[in-house]
N, C-alpha and C positions, 0 to 999 in steps of 0.2 A: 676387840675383834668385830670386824665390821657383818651386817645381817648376812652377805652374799656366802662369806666363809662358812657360818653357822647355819646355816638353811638345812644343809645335809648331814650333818655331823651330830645332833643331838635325838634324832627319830627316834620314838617309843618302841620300847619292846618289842611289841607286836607287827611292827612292818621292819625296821632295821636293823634290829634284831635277827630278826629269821636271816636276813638276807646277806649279815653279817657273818653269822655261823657258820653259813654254807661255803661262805667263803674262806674263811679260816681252815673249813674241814679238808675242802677241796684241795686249797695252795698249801699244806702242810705234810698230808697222812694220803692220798688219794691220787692226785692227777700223776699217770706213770704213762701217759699213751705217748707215742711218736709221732715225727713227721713223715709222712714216703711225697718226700719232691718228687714228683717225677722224669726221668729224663729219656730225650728223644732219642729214637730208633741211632745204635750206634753213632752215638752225637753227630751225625752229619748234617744237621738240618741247622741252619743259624737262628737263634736265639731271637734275633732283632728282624726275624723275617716281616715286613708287614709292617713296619715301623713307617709311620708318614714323614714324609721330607719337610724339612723344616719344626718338626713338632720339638719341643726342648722336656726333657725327659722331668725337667721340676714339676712341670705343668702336669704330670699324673692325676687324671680321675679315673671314678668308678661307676660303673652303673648296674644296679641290680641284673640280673638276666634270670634268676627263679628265687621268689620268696620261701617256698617250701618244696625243693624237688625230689623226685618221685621213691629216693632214696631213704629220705627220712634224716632228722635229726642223726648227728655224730658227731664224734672227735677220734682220733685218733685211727685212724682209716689211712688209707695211700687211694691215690692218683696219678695217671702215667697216661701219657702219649701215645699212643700204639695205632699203628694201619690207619694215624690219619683220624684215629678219634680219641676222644676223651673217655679213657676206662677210671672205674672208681670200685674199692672193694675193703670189706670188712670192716675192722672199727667198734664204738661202743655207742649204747645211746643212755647217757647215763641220766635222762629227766626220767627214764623208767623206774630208778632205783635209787628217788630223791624221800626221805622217812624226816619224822620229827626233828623239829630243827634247822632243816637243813642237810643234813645228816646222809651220805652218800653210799650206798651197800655196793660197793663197785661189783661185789662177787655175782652181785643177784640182775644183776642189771645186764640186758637184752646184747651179746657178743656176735658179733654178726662175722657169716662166712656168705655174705650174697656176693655177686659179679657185678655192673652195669656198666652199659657202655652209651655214648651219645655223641651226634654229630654236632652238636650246637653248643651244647650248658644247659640244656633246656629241657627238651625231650629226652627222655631217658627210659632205655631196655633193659629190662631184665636179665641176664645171660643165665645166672642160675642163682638159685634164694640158696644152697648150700654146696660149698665147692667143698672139695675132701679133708681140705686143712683143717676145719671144723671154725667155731666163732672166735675170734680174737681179737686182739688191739697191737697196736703200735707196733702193725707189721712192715716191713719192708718191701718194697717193689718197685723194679725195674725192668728196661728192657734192654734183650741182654742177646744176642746170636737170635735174632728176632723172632724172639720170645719172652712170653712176661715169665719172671721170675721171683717167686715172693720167698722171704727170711726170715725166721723168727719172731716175736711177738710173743704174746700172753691173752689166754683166755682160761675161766674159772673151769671149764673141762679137762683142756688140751693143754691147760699147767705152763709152766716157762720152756719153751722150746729152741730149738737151734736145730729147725730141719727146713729144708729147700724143697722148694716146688716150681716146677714149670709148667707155661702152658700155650699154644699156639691161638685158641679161642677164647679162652676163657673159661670154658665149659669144660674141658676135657683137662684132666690136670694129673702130673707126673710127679712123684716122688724122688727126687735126684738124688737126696742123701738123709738119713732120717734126724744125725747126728755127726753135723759139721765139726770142722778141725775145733772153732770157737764156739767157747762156753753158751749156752741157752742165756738167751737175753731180752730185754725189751728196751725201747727208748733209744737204740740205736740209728747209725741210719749206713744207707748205703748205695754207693755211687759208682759209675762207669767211667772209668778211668784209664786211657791207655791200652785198649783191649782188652782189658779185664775189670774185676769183679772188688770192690774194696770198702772191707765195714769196718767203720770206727765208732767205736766206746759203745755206752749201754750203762743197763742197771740188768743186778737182781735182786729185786727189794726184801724177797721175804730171805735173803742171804745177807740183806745189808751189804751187797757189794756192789761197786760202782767200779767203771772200766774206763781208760786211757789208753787201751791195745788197738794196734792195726792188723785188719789181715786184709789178703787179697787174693784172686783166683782167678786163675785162664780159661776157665770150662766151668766152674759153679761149683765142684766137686771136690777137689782136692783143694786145700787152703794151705795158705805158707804165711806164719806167724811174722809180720814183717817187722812191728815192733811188741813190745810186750808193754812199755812205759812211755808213753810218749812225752813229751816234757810240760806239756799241758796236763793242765788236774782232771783229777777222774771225774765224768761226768755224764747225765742221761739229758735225752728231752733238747740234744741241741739242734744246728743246722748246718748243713754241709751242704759245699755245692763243688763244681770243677767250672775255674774260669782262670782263661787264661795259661792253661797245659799247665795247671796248678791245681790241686785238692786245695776245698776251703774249709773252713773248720770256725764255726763263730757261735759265743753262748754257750748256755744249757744251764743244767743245776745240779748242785753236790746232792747227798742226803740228808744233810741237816738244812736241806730249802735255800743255801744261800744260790741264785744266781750270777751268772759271770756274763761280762761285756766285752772278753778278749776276742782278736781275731787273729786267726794262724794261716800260713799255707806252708805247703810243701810241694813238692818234685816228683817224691818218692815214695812219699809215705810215713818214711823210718826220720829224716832229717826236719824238722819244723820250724818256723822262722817266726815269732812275734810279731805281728805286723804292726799293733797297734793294742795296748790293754787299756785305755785312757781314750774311747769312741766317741764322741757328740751324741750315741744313743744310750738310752736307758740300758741294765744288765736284762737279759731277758733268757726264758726258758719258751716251747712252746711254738715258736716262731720256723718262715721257712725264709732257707736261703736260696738263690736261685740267679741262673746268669738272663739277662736279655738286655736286649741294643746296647752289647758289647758291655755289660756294666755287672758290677755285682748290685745284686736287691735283697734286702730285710723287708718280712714279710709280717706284722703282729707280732703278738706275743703275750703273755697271761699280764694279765689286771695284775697295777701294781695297790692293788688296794684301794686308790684314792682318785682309780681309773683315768688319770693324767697320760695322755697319749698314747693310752695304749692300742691304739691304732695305727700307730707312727708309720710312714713308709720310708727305709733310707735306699740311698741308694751309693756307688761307690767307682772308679774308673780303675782302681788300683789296690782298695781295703785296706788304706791308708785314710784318705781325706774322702769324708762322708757328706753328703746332702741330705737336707729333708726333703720330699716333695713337697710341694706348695701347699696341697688340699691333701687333707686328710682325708681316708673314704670315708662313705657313712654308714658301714658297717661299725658294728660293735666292737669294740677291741676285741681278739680273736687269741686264740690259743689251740693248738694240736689241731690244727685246719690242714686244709691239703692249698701248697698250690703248684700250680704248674704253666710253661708257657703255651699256648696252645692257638691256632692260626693270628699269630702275631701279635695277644695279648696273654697278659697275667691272667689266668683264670684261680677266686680261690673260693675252696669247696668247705663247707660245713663247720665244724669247731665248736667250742666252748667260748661263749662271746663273756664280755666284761659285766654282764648282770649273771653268770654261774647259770645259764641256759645253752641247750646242747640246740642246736642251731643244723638248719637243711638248705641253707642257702646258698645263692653261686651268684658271685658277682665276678666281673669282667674289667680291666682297664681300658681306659681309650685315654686319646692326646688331647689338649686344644691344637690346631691346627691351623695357620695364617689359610685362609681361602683364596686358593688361586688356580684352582679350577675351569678349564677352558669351559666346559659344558654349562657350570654353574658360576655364575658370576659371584655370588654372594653366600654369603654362611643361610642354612636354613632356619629359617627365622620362627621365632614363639606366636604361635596361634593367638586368637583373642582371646581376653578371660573366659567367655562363656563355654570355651571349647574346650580350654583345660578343664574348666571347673566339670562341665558334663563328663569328660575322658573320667575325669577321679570318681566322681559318683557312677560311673558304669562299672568301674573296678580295672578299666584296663580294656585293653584289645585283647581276646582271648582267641581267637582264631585267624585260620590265615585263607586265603581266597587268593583270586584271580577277575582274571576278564569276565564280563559280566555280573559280577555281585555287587550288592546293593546295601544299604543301612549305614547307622550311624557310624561303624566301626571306618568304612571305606570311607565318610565325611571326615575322619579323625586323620587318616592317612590324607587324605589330600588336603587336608588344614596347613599339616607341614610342608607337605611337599609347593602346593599356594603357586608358583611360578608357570604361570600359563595353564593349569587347571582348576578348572569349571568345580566350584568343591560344592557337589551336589549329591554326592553320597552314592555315586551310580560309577564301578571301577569301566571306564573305557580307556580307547587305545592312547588317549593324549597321557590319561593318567598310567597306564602301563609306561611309554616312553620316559616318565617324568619319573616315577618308580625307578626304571633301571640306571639313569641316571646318579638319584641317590644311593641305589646302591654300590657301582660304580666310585660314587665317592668316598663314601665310606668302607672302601675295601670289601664289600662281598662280592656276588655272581653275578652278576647284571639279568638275570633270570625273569627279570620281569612281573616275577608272578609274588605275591606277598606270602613269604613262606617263614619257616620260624625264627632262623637268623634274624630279617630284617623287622619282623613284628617283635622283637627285642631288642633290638636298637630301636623303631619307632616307640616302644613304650618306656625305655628309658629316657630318650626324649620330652616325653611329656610328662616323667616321675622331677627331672631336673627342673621343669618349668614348674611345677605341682609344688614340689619342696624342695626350693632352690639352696644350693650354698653359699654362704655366705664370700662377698668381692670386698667387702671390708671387716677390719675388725673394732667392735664396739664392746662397752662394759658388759660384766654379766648384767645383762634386766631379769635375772629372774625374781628380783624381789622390788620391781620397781612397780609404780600405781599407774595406771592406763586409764584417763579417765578423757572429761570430755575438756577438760584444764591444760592436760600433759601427755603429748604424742608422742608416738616412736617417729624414730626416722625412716623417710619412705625409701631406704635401701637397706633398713634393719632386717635381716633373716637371722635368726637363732641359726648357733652352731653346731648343733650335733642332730639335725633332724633326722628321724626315724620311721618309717613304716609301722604304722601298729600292726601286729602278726594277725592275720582275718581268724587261723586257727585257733588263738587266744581267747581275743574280744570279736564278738559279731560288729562287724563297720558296715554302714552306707556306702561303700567302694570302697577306695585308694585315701587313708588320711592318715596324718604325719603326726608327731607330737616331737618334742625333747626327747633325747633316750634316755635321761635320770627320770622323766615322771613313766615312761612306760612300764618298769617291775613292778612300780606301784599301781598303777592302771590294771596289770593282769593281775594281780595278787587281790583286788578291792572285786575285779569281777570274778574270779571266783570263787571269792567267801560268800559272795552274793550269791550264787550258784547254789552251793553248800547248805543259805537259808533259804532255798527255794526261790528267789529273784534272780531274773536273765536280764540282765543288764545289757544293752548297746550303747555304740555311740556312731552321730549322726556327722560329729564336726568336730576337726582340732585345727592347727596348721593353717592357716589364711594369710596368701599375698595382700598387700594394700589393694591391686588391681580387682579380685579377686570379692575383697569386702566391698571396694566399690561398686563390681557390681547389682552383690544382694543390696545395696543402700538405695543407689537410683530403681532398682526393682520395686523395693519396700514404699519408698518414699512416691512411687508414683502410683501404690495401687492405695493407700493410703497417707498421703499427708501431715494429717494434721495429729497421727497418736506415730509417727516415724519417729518423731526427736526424741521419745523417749522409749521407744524399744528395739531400735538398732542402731550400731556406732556408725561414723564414719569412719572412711580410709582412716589411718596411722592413730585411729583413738581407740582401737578393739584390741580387747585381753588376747584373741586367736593369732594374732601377728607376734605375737611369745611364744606361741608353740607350747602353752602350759594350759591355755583353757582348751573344756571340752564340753561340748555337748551331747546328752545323755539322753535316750529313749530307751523301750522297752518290752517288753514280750506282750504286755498291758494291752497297749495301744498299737501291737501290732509293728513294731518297729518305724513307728510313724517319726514324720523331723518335729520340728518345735511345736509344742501342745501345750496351750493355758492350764488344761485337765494332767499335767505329769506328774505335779505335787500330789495330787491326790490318789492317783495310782501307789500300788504297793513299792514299785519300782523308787518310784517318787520321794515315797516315804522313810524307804531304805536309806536313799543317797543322805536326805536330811535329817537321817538321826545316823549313820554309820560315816559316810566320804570323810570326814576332818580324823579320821583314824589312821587314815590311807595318806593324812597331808594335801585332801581335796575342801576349798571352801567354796560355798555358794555365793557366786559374785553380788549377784543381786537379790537382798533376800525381802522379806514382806515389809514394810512398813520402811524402808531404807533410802525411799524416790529423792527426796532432797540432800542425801549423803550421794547418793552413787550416781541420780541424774537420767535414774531406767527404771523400768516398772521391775516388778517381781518375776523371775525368770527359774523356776524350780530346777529347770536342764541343764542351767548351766555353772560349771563349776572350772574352779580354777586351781593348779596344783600350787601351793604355799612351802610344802611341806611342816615341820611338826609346828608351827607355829599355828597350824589351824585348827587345833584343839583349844588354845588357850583363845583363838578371838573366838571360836562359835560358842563357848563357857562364858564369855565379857557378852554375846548376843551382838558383836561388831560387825563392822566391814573391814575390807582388808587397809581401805581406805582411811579407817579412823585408827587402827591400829599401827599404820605408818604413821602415821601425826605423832603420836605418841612418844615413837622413837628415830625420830628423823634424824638425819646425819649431813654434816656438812662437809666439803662444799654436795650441791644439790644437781642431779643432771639435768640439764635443759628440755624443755620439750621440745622435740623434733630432733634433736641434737645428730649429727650426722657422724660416722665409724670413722675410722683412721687408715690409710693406705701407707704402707711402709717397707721397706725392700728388704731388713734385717731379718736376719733367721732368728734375733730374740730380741725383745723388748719389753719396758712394762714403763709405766709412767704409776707416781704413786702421791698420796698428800700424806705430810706429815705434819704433825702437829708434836713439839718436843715433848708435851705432858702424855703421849702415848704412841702409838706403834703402828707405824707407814699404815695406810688404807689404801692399797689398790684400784688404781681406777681401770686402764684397760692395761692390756698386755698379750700376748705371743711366745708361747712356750717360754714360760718364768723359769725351766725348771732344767733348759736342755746346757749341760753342761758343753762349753767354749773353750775357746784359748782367749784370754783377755788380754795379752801383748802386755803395753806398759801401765794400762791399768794398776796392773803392779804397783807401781812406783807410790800408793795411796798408803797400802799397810807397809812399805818398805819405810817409809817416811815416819808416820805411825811406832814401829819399831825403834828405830832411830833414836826417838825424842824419848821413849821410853829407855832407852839403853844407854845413853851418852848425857851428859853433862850440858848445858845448850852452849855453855862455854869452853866447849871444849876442840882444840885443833886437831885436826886430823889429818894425815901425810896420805898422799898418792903413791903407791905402789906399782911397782915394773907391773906385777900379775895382777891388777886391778885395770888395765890396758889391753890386756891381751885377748877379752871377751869379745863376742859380734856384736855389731852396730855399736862399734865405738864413733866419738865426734871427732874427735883428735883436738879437743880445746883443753885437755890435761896430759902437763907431761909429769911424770915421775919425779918423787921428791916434792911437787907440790903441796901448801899446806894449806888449808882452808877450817874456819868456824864450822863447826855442824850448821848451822841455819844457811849458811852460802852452799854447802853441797846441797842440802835437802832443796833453796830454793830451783839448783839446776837439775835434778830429780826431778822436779815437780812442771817446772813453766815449761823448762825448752825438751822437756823427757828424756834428758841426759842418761844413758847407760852406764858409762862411765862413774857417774857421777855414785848410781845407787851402789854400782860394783864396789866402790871405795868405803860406802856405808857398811854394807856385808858385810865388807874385808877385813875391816880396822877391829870388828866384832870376833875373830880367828870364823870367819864365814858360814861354816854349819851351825854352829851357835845362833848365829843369827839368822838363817832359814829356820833352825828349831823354834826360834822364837814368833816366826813368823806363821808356822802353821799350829803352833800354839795358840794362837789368838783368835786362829779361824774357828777351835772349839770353844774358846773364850766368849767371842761376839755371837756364838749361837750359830754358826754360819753352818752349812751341810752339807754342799758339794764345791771345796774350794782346795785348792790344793797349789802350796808353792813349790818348784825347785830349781828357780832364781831370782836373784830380788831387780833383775830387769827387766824383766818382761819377755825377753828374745825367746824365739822356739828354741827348743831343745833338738835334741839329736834326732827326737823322732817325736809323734804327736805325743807317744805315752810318757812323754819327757817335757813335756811344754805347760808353764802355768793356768791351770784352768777354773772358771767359777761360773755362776748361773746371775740370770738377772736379778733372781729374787735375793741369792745373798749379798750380791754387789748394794739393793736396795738397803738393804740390811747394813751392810759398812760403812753407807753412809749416812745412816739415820745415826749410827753412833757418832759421827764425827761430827755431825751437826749437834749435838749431844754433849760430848768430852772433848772434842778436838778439833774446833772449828778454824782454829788459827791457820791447821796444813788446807783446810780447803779455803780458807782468803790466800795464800800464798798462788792456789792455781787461778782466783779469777782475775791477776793481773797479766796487764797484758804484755809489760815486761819487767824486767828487774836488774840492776848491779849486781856484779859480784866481784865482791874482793876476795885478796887471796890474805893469810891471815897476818902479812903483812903491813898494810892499807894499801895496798897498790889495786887500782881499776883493774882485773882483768879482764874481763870482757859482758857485754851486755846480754842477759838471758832475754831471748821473744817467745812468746806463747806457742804452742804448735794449735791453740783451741780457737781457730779461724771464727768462731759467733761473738767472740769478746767485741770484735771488731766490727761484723757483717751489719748488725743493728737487725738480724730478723728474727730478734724474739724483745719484746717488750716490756719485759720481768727484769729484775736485776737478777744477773747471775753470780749467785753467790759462790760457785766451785765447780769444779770439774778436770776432767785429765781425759787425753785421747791416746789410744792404742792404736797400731798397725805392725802387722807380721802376716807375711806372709799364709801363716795358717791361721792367725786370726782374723785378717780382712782387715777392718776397717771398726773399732769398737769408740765409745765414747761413752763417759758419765758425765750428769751435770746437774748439779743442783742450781733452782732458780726460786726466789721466794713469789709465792701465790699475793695474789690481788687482797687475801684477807690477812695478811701476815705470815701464815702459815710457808710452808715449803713444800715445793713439789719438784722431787725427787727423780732420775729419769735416766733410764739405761740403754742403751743401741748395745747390742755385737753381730761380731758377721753382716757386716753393712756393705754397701759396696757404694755406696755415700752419708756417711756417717753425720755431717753436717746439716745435709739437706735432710734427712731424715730425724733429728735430734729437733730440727727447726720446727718441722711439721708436727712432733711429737708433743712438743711441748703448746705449741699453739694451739695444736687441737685440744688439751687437758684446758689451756685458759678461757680457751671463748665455746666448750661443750659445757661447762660448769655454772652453775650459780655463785661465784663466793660471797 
């Protein structure tokens, strides 16, 4: 197993441990809160209101709008729409009622009955700190005869309930019914539908009972049991939405913790329609469902443990066939969050994020958007480094002004704004004009005046430029050397950047790290705490722009000691997003000081950081290893391998020598742009097991089309005789995507059908293989094999590939096991992948007669744009699967490198780029 997989998987007791516990505790025995989506004033307001022309719905981002708003930490709380603002109410905050271990006292832990309401996402009032329902969780709320109206829930007072409440403000709240027709519940949810009022399923956990009933109500009051069983399993904690003059129904979890990834709709309620139990998304609990620009959306969902997408957004036209959005946000993965649509974006509130922290933040979608704006000619373009870099070290814009004000904040605004204003830090009328403008384009009020909306879109702006997302995708480097030898590539961004929470850790402004080193960063600062050390940090996150300017800075107030104590551009450990530097209550929270080691602060980090998985880059005596003087501040996250080099008295530097792996990546080496919704390119070497080089959701289960035709083949040779004749059958015909090159009664050698299985991706051909087996036999066999070769999410139910009747019917696998299948074949059965790299082939029929010529359908045998020989491959297309391709090509050292596309929408030109990019980013 290569170091990238192992970095996080073996941490010490004492940091992955705890943080493992908590999680076990939590996804097991504990998380029971709800979603309240909320829905707009008797659904007459569209969904996609505010949606920009042109924008394409893949292209989803996010931008924070409050780190910590005024609300506080929660999960399981409701938000709703009402009078044109964003209401938010009750819920749990359970970091209050976090005990040894990990360990979650849900009972003790702060239930909250507050109100708020807000015109933005931002600013936030109070309406009341206790409404009469008392504190609870995973309560329900909607608007309802325009009025909010909340449902059931759970709080350690007020016990499991099933009583309704109204209210016109907020503040003043109605008792409707104390004890509705349906049982006291929580984890339900519930939606506005057709004039009335409709809750489906729930839990009662201290009853051990789980719910699949529907009811629904004209007036709030009286309920009429519509089903009792729905044909869907019983379940809490899912999401529900109405799209399409349809109830939607998608997720949640049993009580033995299993999750479900099925999607329902119905009409009525009572009647439910499968829409699809076999999704391209992960099963998930947790998550919100919700309609906007005409579409269904998947909102989060709980850590799947190994916190693999669990931020995923999908999206859907029909809740049939799924998308991913392009960009993940850079929120946490999320669970029992609130979201809601609100003036023409996703807004989503608070949750339990993927490190098992109860989270007060509110982040917002927006589009990318082609610019064609009469007023504005052009997109508004990134300020210079110095101006982002000073915006982060201010912390941000934190106020809002008008005409005549003055300071840096008004320079920061007109940095961006840049088109014919004077950016002199001084708000005049050119920059009011140029203001309204932007706002204007960006869909607010043209108001002129910098009020809190726009001062949240401008500091998103400069969060994007600060700690950008990543436009390509490159290997993990978290375990790679950065030295003054071996650059990153100057379009390298780490992929998951984060905000370090200012509430946590004290920061010199606005700075970003990895979200895997940040638990670790809060947990290392307050044991610090705990010994009496206050710990800060000064610097994480650095663009190349960014290092280059502290370089040319450094380098021209001092010259001749620069080379050895600041990097240049693409040679600094901060461009990983894992090094940090460190100051302290010491020194005052001063930036880099020669005197830090010697502070207590100082002393702390170098006898405790490598507990935490933090090593000192640059330690005393190390100048001709690492090529920098001694830098006590500065630290770099390894994770648990930095106990064992600070014990050897290493660098991280001599400790890669040690264990170097080939092939080796390039310095500078530049990310991979690829259209497929999954890929991964891998090295394999036959004495051990694929090594990963980059990849793209390894893990998002596909339809693989005739991919198929690989284990179908596979099968075959294990099942048949290679001498052995086989007859064409009437029903071996009658499948889709037949060729019409076999008629009935035909007789053919195994090796002749399997080679038209294989080159020309004959249907027919594998249909005949099936068939001659009495055909479930030999699908038995076939997803036999799947748990044979180790494989995890692969599933056959036919051996040609063709969609099935519906998606939950269609053969599906993931990149990483197709990688997997064919490490084996390369392995045992290399013979069926020489059969696919020709480019064409004879086939006789078992008589000797020619029938006809098999041609490749794998267009690179021919194209000449990869430079490897390619030892094997097979190409897929279906309708629901796009355009998919595998192909082995052996590597410049002998070895093999191994290489998957699905969901391509040019499978060729993408396979071509894939693979080029693995041979000329590498050492071999």
């Amino acid at each position: 197993m290569c170091r990238e997989s192992v970095l996080l998987n073996r941490f010490d007791e004492l940091t992955a441990g705890r943080f493992l516990a908590a999680a076990f505790l939590v996804t097991c025995f504990l998380n029971v809160g709800g979603v309240a989506a909320g829905t707009l004033p008797d659904e007459s307001l569209s969904a996609s209101a505010g949606f920009p022309v042109g924008a394409n719905p893949k292209d989803l981002v996010w931008e924070q709008v409050a780190s910590e708003a005024h609300w506080g930490p929660r999960d399981a709380h409701a938000a709703v729409v009402y009078k044109d603002k964003l209401w938010l109410m009750g819920g749990i905050n359970g970091d209050a009622a976090v005990k040894h271990q990990g360990l979650v006292e849900y009972w003790k832990a702060p239930h909250k009955s507050d109100v708020w309401v807000s015109d933005d996402g931002d600013n936030w009032r109070l309406v009341t700190d206790k409404a009469p329902w008392g504190g609870r969780r995973s309560i329900q709320v909607v608007v309802f005869q325009d009025r909010l109206w909340l449902m059931g829930g759970w709080g350690p007072e007020v016990g499991y309930r099933n009583d309704i409440w109204s209210s016109e403000d907020g503040v003043n709240w109605r008792l409707e019914i104390e004890h509705a027709g349906w049982s006291a519940r929580e984890g339900h949810e519930v939606l506005v539908y057709g004039g009335k009022l409709w809750l489906i399923g729930g839990v009662r956990y201290d009853l051990r009972v789980t719910k699949n009933d529907v009811w629904s109500s004209e007036d709030g009051v009286s309920w009429t049991e519509v089903t009792a069983s729905a044909p869907w399993r019983t379940r809490w904690d899912h999401g529900a939405a109405v799209f399409h003059d349809k109830l939607w129904l998608i997720g949640g979890m049993d009580l033995e913790g299993r999750t479900f990834g099925d999607v329902w709709s119905s009409e009525n309620g009572a009647d439910w329609e499968l829409v699809t139990d076999r999704p391209p998304f992960a099963s998930r609990q947790g998550h919100v469902v919700l309609e906007y620009v005409n579409r269904l959306w998947l909102v989060g969902r709980l850590n799947d443990g190994i916190g693999g997408g669990a931020n995923d957004i999908w999206y859907s036209s029909d809740g049939y066939l799924w998308e991913k959005a392009e960009n993940d946000p850079r929120w946490l993965g999320r669970e029992d969050h609130a979201a809601v649509v609100f003036n023409g974006d996703i807004f989503m509130l608070g949750g339990m994020d993927s490190n098992w922290k109860w989270s007060g933040e509110v982040w917002r979608s927006a589009v990318s958007v082609p610019q064609t704006n009469e007023d504005h000619g052009s997109e508004y373009r990134e300020p210079d480094a110095k101006t982002v870099r000073l915006w982060g070290e201010s912390g941000g814009i934190n106020k809002t002004f008008g005409l005549g004000a003055s300071g840096d904040e008004v320079l920061f605004l007109q940095k961006v704004l840049s088109h014919g204003v004077a950016a002199k830090g001084y708000f005049d009328e050119k920059t009011k004009a140029e203001l309204m403008r932007f706002q204007k384009y960006y869909g607010f009020s043209p108001t002129g005046t910098f009020d809190g909306a726009t001062r949240s879109k401008i500091n998103n702006l400069y969060l994007q430029w600060l700690c950008p997302n990543p436009s390509e995708i490159y290997p993990d480097m978290m375990a790679v050397s950065v030295t003054k030898l071996w650059g990153l590539g100057r379009d390298y961004v780490p992929p998951d950047l984060k905000v370090v929470p200012r509430d946590r850790v004290k920061t010199n402004g606005i700075i970003c790290l990895r979200s895997m080193v940040v638990p670790y960063l809060e947990l290392m600062v307050k044991d610090a705490r705990r010994d009496g050390v206050i710990l800060g940090i000064t610097s994480g996150y650095r663009k190349p722009e960014i290092q280059g300017l502290l370089y040319d800075l450094w380098t021209a107030l001092d010259p001749r000691s620069a080379e050895n104590q600041i990097a240049e551009p693409l040679q600094s450990e901060h461009q990983l997003g894992t090094a940090v530097d460190f100051t302290g209550a010491s020194i005052n929270y001063a930036g880099v000081s020669p005197d830090f080691g010697l502070t207590k602060e100082g002393k702390w980090l170098e006898k405790n950081a490598n507990r935490y998985g933090f090593l000192m880059s640059y330690p005393k005596g190390k100048i001709e290893v690492t090529g920098y003087d001694h830098e006590p501040w500065h630290f770099r996250f390894v994770g648990p391998a930095a106990k064992e080099i600070r014990l050897a008295n290493a660098t991280y530097e001599e400790y890669l020598a040690s264990e170097k792996e080939w092939p080796e990546l390039k310095s500078g080496a530049k990310g991979v742009v690829i259209s497929a919704d999954s890929f991964s390119a891998s090295y394999f070497d036959p004495q051990g097991a694929p090594r990963l080089l980059v990849t793209k959701n390894p893990e998002a289960r596909l339809p693989i089309a005739s991919i198929t035709k690989l284990m179908t083949a596979l099968i075959a040779r294990e099942t048949y005789d290679v001498n052995q004749i086989i007859s064409v059958r009437d029903e071996d015909l009658a499948g889709k995507g037949g060729s019409g090159k076999l008629k009935p009664n035909e007789s053919f050698y195994l090796m002749h059908l399997i080679n038209m299985s294989l080159v020309e991706s004959n249907n027919d051909a594998a249909r005949v293989l099936a068939g001659h087996s009495a055909g479930h036999d030999f699908l038995d066999k076939m997803n036999a094999a799947v748990s044979r070769l180790g494989l995890k999410d692969t599933h056959f139910f036919n051996a040609s590939g063709v969609d099935g009747a519906s998606q939950s019917e269609t053969n599906y696998s993931t990149a990483a096991d197709l990688t997997n299948m064919l490490a084996h074949l390369l392995v045992s059965n290399e013979d069926i992948l020489k059969i696919t790299a020709r480019k064409e082939t004879k086939i006789y029929s078992a008589d000797g007669a020619l029938h006809h010529t098999a041609v490749n359908t794998n267009r690179l045998l021919e194209s000449g744009s990869i430079p490897l020989e390619i030892v094997g491959g097979k190409t897929g297309e279906t309708p629901l699967a796009r355009q998919d391709l595998v192909l082995v090509v052996r590597a410049s050292n002998g070895g093999y490198l191994i290489n998957v596309v699905l969901g391509s929408s040019d499978r060729f030109r993408d396979m071509a780029a894939l693979v080029n990019w693995a041979n000329e980013s590498y050492n071999w």
